[in-house]
N, CA, C and O atoms as a DFTB+ gen file, in Angstrom:
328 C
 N C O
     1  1      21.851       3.135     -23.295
     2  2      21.723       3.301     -21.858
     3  2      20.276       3.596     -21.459
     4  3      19.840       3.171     -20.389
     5  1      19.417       4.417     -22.417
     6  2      18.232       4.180     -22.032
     7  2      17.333       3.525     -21.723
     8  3      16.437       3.792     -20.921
     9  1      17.580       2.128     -22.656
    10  2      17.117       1.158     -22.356
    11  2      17.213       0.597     -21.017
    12  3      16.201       0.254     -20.405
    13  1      18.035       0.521     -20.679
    14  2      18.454      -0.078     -19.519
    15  2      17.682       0.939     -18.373
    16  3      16.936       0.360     -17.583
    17  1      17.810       2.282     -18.256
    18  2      17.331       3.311     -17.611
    19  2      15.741       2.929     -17.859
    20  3      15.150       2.658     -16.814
    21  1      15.202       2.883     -18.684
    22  2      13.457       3.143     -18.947
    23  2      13.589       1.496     -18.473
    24  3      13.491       1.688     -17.261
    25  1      13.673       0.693     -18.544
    26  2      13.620      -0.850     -18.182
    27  2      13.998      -1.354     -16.727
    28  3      13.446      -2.411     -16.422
    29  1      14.812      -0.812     -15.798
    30  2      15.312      -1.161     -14.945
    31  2      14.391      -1.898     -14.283
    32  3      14.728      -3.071     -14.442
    33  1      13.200      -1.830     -13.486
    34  2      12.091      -2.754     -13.193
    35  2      12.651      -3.672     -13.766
    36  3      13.660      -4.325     -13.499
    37  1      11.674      -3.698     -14.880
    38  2      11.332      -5.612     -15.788
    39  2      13.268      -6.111     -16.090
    40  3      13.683      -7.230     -16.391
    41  1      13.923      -5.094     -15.915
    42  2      15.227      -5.685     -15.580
    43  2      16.036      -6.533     -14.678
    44  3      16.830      -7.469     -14.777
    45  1      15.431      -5.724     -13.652
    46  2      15.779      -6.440     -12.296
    47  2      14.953      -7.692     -11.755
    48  3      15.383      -8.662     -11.131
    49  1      13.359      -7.348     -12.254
    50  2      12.769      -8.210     -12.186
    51  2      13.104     -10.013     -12.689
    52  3      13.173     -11.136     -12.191
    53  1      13.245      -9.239     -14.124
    54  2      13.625     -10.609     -14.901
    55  2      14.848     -11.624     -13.828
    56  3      14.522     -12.710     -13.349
    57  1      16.280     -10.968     -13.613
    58  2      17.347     -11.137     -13.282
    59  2      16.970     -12.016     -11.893
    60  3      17.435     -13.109     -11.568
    61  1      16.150     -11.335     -11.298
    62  2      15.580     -12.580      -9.947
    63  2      15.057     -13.521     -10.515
    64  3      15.376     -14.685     -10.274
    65  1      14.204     -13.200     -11.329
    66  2      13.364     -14.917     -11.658
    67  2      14.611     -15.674     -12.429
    68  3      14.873     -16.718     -11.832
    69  1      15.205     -15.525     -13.236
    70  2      16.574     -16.497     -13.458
    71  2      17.567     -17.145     -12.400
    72  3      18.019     -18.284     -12.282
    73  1      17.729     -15.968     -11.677
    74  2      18.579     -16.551     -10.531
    75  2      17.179     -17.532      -9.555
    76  3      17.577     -18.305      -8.683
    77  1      16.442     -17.472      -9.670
    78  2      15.220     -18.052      -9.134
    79  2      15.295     -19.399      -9.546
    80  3      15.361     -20.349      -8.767
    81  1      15.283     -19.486     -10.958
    82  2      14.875     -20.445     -11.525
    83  2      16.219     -21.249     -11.542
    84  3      16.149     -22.476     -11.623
    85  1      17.544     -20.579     -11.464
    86  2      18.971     -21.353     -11.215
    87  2      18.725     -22.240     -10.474
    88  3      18.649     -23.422     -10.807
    89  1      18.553     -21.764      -9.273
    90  2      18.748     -21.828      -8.100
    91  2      17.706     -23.366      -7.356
    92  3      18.003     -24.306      -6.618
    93  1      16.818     -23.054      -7.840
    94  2      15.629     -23.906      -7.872
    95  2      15.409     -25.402      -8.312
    96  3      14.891     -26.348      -7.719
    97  1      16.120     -25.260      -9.857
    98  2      16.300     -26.419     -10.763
    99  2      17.119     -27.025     -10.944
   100  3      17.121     -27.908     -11.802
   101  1      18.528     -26.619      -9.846
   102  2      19.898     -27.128     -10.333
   103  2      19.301     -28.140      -9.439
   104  3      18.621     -28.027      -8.418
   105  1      19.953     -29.660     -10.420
   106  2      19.541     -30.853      -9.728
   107  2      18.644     -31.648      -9.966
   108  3      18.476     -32.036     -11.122
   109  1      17.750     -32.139      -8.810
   110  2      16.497     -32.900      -9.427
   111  2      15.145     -31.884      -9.601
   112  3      15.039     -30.780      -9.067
   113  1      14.254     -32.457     -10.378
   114  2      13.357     -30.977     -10.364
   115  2      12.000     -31.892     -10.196
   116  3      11.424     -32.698     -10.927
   117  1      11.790     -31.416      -8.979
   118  2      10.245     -31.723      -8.966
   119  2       9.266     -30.755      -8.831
   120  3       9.398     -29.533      -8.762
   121  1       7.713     -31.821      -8.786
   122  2       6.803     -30.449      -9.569
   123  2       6.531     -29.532      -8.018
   124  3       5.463     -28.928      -7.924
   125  1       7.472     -29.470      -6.915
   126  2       6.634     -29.194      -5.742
   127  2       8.282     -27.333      -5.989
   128  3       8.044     -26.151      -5.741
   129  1       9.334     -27.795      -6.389
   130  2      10.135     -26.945      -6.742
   131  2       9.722     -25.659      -8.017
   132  3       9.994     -24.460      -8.085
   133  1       8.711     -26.881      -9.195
   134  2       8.098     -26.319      -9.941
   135  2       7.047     -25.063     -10.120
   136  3       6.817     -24.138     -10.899
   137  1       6.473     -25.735      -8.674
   138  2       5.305     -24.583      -8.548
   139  2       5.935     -23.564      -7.810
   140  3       5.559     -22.426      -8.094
   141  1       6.706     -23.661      -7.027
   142  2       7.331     -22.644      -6.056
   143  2       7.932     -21.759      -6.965
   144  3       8.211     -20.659      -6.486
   145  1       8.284     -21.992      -8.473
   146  2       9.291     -21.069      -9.445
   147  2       7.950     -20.457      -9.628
   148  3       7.955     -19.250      -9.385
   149  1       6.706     -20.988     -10.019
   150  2       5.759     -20.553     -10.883
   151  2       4.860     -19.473      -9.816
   152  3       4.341     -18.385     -10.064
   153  1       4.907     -20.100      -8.816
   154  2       4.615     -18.624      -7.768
   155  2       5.231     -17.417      -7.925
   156  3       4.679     -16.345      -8.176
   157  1       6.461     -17.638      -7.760
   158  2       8.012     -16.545      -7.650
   159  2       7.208     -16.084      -9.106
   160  3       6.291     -15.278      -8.951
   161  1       7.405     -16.399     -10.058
   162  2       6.870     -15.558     -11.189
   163  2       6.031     -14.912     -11.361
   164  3       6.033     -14.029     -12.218
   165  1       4.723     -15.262     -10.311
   166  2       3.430     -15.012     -10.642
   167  2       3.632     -13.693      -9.676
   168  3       2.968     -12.679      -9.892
   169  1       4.446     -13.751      -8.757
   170  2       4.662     -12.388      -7.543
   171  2       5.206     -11.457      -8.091
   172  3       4.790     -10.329      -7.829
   173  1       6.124     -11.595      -8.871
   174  2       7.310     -10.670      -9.882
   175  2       6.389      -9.954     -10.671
   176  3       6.482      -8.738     -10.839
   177  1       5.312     -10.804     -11.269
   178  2       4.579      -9.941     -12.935
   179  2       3.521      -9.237     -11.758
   180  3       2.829      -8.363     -12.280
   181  1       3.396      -9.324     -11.087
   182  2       2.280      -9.026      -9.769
   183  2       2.858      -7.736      -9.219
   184  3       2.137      -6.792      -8.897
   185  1       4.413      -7.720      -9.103
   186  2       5.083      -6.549      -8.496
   187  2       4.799      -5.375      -9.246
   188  3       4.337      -4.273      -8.951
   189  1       5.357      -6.112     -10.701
   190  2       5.317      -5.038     -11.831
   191  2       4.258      -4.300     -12.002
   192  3       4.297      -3.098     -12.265
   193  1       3.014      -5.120     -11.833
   194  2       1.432      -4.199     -12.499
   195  2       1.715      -3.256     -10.845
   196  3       1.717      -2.025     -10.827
   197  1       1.873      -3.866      -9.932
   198  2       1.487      -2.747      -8.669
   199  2       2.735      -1.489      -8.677
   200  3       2.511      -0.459      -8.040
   201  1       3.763      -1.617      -9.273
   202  2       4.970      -0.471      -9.314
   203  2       5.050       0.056     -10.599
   204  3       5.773       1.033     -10.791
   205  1       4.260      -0.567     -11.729
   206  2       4.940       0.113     -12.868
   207  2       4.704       1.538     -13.331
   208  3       3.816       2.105     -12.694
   209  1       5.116       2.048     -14.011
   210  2       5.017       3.600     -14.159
   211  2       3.486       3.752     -15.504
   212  3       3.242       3.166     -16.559
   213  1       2.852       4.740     -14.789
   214  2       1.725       4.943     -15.497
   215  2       1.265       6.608     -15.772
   216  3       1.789       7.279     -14.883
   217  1       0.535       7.399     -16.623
   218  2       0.750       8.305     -17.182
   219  2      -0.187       8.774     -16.092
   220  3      -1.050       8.102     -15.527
   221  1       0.232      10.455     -15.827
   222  2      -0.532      11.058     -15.088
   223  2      -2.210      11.366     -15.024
   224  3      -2.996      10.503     -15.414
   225  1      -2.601      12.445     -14.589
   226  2      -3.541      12.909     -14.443
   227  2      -3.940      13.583     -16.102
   228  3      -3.108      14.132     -16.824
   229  1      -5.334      13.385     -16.433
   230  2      -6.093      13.845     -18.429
   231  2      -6.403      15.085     -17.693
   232  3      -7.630      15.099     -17.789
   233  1      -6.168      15.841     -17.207
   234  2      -6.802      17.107     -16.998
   235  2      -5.653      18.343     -18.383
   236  3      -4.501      18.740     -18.554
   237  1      -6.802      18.419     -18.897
   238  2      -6.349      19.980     -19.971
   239  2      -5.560      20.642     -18.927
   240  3      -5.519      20.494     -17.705
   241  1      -4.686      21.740     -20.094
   242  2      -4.133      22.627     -19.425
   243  2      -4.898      24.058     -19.292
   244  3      -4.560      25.080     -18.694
   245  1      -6.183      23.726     -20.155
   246  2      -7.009      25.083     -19.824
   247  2      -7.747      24.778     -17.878
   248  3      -7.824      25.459     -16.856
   249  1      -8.123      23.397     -18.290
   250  2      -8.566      23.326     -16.488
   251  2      -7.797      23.020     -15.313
   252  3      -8.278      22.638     -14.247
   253  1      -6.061      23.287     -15.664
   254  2      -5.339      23.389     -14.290
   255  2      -5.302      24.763     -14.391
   256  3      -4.926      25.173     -13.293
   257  1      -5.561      25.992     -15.387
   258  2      -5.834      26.990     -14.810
   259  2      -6.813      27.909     -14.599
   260  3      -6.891      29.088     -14.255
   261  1      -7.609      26.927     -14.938
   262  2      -9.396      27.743     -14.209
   263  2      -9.068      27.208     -12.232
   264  3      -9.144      27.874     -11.200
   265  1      -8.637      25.451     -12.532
   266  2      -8.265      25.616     -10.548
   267  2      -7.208      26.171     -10.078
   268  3      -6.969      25.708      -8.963
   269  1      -6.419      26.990     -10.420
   270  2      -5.519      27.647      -9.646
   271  2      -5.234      28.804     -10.400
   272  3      -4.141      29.269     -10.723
   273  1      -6.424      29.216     -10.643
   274  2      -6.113      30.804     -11.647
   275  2      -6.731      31.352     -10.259
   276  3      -7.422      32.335     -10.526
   277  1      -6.735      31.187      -9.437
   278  2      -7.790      32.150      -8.274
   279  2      -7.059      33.197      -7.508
   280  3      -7.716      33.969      -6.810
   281  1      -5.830      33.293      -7.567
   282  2      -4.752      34.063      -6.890
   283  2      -4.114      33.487      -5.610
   284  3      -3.452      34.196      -4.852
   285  1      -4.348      32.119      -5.388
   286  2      -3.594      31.858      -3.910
   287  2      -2.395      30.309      -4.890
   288  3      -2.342      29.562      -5.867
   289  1      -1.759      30.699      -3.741
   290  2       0.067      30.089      -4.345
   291  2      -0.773      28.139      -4.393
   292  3      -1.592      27.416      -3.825
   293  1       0.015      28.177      -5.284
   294  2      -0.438      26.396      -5.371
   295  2       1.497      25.888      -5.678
   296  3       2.529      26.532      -5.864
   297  1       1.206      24.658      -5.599
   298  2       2.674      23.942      -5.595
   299  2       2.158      22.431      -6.348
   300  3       1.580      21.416      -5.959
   301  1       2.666      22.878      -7.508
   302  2       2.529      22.062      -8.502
   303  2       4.035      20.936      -8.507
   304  3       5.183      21.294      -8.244
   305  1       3.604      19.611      -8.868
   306  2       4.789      18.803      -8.972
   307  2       4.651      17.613     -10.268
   308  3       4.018      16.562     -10.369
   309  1       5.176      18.034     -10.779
   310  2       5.541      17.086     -12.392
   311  2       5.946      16.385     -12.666
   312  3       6.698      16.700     -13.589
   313  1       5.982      15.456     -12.469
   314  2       7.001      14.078     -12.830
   315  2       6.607      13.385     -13.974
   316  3       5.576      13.563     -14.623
   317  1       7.848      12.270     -14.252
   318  2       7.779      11.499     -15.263
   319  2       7.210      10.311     -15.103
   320  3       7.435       9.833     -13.991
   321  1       6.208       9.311     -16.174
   322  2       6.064       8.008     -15.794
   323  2       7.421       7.098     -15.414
   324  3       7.346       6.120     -14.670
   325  1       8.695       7.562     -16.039
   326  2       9.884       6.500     -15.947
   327  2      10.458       6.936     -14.748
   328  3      11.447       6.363     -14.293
């Protein structure tokens, strides 16, 4: 199940460009249908670099508390790349 969980993107992604490419090619296939798949693809791998999950902020944990060792409340939020 993780897989599927850590993948869901390039999952869903994939699953359009197939139904894309169904959809597209059933029949006669010309190169004007051709390029229109090869766009659709080129937008999809395009989605991915602009949404995909990437690792936070390199800051040590000695220098998140030299900036908020000062005594006023900070609100820290942690998340995961997935």
């Amino acid at each position: 199940m993780s897989l599927i969980n850590h993948y869901s993107t390039l999952w869903g992604l994939g699953i359009i460009f197939v139904l894309s490419a169904y959809f597209l090619l059933r029949g006669e296939r010309s190169a004007k249908k051709q390029i229109t798949l090869a766009l659709i693809g080129v937008a999809l791998v395009g989605t991915w670099f602009a949404i995909r999950p990437q690792s936070g902020s390199d800051a040590s944990a000695s220098t998140l508390r030299a900036e908020i060792g000062q005594g006023t409340p900070v609100l820290l939020e942690l998340q995961s790349p997935y």
